[in-house]
C-alpha positions in Angstrom: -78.6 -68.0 111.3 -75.1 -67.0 109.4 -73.4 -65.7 112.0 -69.7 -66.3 112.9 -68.9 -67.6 116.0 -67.3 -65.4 118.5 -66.5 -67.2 122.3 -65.6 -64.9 124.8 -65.1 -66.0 128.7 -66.3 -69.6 127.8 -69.3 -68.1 126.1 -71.2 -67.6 122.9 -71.5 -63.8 122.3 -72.3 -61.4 119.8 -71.4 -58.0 118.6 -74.0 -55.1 118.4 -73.2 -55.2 114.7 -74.2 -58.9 114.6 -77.1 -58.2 116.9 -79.0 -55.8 115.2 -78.8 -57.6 112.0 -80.1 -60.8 113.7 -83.0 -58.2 115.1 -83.5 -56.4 111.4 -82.7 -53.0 113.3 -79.3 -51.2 113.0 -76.3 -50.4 115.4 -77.6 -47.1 116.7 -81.2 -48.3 117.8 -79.3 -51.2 119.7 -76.9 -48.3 121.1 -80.0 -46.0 122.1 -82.1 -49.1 123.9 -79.1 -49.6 126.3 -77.7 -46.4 127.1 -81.8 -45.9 127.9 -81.2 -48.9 129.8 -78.0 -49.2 131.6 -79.2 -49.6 134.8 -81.2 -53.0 134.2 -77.9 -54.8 132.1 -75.0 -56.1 134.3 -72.0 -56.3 133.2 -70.8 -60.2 133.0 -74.1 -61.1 132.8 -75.4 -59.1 129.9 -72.9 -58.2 128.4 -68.7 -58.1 128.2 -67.1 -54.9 127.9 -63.5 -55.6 125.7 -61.0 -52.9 126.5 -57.0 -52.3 125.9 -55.3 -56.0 126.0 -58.2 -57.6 125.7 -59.8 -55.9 122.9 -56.6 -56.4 121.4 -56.4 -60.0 121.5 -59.9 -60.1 120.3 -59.3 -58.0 117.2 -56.0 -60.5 116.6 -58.5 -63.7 116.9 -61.5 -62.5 114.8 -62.5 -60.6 111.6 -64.0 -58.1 112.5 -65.7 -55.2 110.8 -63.2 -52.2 109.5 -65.0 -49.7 111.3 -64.5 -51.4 115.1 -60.5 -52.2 113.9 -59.8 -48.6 115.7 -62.5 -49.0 118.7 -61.0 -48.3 121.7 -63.7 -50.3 123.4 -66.3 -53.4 122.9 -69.5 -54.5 124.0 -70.0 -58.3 123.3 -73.7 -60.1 123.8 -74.6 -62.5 125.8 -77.3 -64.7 125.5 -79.5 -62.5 128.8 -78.2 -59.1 127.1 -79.9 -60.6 123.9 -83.0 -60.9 125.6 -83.2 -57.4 127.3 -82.5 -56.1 124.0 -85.4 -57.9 122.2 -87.4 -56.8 124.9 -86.7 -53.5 124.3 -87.2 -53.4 120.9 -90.5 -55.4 121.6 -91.1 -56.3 117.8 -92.4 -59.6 116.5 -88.9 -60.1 115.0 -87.0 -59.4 117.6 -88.6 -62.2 119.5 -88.7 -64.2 116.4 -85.1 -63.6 116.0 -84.0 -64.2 119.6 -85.8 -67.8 119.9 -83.8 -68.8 116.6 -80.4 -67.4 118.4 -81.1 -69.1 121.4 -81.8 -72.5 119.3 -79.9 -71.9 116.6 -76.3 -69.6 118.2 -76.2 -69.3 122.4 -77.1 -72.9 122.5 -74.8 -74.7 120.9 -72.0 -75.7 123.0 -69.4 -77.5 120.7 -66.7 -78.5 122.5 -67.3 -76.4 125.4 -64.5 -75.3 127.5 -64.2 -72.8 130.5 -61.7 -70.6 128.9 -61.4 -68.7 132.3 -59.1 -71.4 133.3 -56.7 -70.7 130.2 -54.4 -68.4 130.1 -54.5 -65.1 127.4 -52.3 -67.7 124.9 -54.5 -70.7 125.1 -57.7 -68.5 125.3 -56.7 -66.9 122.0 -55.4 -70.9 120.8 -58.9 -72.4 121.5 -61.1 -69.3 120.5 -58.6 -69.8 117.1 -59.3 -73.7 116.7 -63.3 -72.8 117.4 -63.3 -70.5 114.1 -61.6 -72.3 112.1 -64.0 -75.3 112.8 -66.7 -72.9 111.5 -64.9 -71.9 108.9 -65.0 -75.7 107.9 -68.8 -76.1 108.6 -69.3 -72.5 106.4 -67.1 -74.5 103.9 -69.4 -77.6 103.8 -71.9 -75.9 103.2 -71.2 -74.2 100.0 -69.7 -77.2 98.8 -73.5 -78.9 99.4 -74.9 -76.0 97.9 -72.7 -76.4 94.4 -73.5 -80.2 94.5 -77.6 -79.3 94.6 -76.5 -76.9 91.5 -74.8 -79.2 89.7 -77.3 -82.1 90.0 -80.2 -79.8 88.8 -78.2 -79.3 85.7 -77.2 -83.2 85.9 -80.7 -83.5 85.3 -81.6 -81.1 82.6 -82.8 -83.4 79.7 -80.0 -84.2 77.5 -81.0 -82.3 74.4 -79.5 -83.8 70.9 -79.8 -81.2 69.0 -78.2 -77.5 68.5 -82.3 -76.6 67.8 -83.9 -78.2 70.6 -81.2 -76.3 72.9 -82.8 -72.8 71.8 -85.9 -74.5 71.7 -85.4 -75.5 76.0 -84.0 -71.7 76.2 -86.9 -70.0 74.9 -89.0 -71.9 77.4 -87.1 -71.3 80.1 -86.8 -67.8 80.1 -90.6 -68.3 79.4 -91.0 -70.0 82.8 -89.1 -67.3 84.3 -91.3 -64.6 82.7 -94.4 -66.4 84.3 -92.8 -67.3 87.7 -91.9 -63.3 88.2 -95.0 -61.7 86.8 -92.7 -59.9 84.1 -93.4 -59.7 80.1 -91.1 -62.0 78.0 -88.9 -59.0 77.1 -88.0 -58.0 80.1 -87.2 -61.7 81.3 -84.8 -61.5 77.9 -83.1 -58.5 79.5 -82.8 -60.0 83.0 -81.2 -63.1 81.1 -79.1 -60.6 79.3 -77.4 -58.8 82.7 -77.0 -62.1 84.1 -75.2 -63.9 81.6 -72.7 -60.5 81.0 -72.5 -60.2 85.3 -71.4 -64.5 85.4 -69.5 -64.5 82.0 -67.8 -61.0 82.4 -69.2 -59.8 79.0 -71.9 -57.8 77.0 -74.0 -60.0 75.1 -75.7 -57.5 73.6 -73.1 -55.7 72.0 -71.2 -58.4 70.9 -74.2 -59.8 68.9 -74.8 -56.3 67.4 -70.6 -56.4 66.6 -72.0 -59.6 64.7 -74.6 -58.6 63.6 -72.8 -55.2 61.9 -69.9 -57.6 60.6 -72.1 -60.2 58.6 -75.2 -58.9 57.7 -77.1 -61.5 59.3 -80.1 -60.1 61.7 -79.8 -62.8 64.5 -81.9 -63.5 67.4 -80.1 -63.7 71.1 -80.8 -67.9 70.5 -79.4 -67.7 67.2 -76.8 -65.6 68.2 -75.7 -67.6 71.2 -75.7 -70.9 68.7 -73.1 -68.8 66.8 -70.9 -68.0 69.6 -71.4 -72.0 70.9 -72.7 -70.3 74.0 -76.2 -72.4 74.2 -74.7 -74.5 77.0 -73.6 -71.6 78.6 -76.7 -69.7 78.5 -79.0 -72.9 79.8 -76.4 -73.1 83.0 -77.3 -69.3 83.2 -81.1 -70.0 82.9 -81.1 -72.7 85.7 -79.8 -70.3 88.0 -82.0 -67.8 87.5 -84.9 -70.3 87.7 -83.8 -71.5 90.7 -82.7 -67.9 92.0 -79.1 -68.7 92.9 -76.7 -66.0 93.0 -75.0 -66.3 89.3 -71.1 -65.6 90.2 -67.6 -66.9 88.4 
């Protein structure tokens, strides 16, 4: 799971925003199921309730979402509170979802510390240093996630010729047609709004600008060898194949 760490009282927790995502519900079902509740969750137990300074110096340490910033009070998640909340919700997700934030988020004691021994300052210091070694994990990630990208297209056949480059683009928008059930033009017009969404542009009318200004009728392929875009538009085609988000 995605989620960004928040320690509180020497303790993983999570918001109710972050819960209910984890649990594929939303914030008011999570709000309805305790208030039902109350009597059965404890506070310190099942949850930590954030309030004046505190809540404060939480909103100084984390990002949180813009519509807590002006909350006048919190209610963070422990790992027990996430399980009376899954048993309320008594879905096959829920459960699902709290044995992969037991495994995966409550569990994981990095560097463990009893922060109820540290003062407000050092709390806040350590609680600091904990997200910003997440921040570095997040950060490895993405930078594994660029290398798989970049050694797919590492190990797209070298292609000698300007012909054989339409040639490879034609049968990859080909595959994609076949791998989403979708006829050939309408894989064309899905290559279309994703090269114009990573390249900031409009194909289409550009080639029709081109098209108007020489006289030449030219296929998207034909155009794109024009513009010297071919390399551009089998980068663009890899992604899609391999259904990574095209961004730039």
């Amino acid at each position: 799971m995605n989620l960004m760490v928040i320690e509180q009282n020497g303790q993983r927790v999570l918001t109710t925003q972050q819960l209910a995502e984890a649990y594929g519900t939303d914030v008011e079902r999570i709000q309805v199921n305790f208030n039902r509740n109350k009597d059965r969750y404890k506070e310190g137990k099942h949850f930590i309730l954030l309030q004046g300074e505190e809540l404060r110096q939480f909103k100084a340490t984390y990002q949180i979402d813009n519509q807590l910033k002006f909350a006048t009070k919190l209610y963070l998640w422990t790992e027990k509170g996430a399980w009376l909340h899954a048993k309320s919700l008594n879905t096959d997700e829920a459960w699902e979802a709290y044995e992969r934030l037991v495994d995966e988020y409550y569990n994981v004691r990095e560097n463990a510390i009893n922060l109820q021994m540290l003062s407000p300052q050092l709390q806040a210091l350590v609680s600091l240093e904990l997200r910003q070694k997440q921040l570095e994990k997040e950060l490895e990630e993405a930078k594994k996630q660029v290398t798989a990208v970049q050694h797919r297209l590492d190990n797209i056949d070298r292609i000698d010729t300007i012909g054989d480059l339409r040639q490879r683009l034609n049968k990859m928008i080909q595959r994609y047609a076949r791998q989403n059930g979708i006829p050939f033009n309408y894989a064309w017009k899905d290559f279309v709004q994703a090269f114009n969404t990573a390249y900031r542009t409009n194909l289409e009318l550009r080639r029709q600008n081109y098209i108007n200004k020489t006289g030449k009728d030219v296929s998207r392929p034909q155009f794109l060898e024009e513009m010297g875009l071919l390399e551009d538009a089998i980068r663009v085609a890899d992604k899609m194949l391999n259904r990574e988000v095209i961004a730039q």
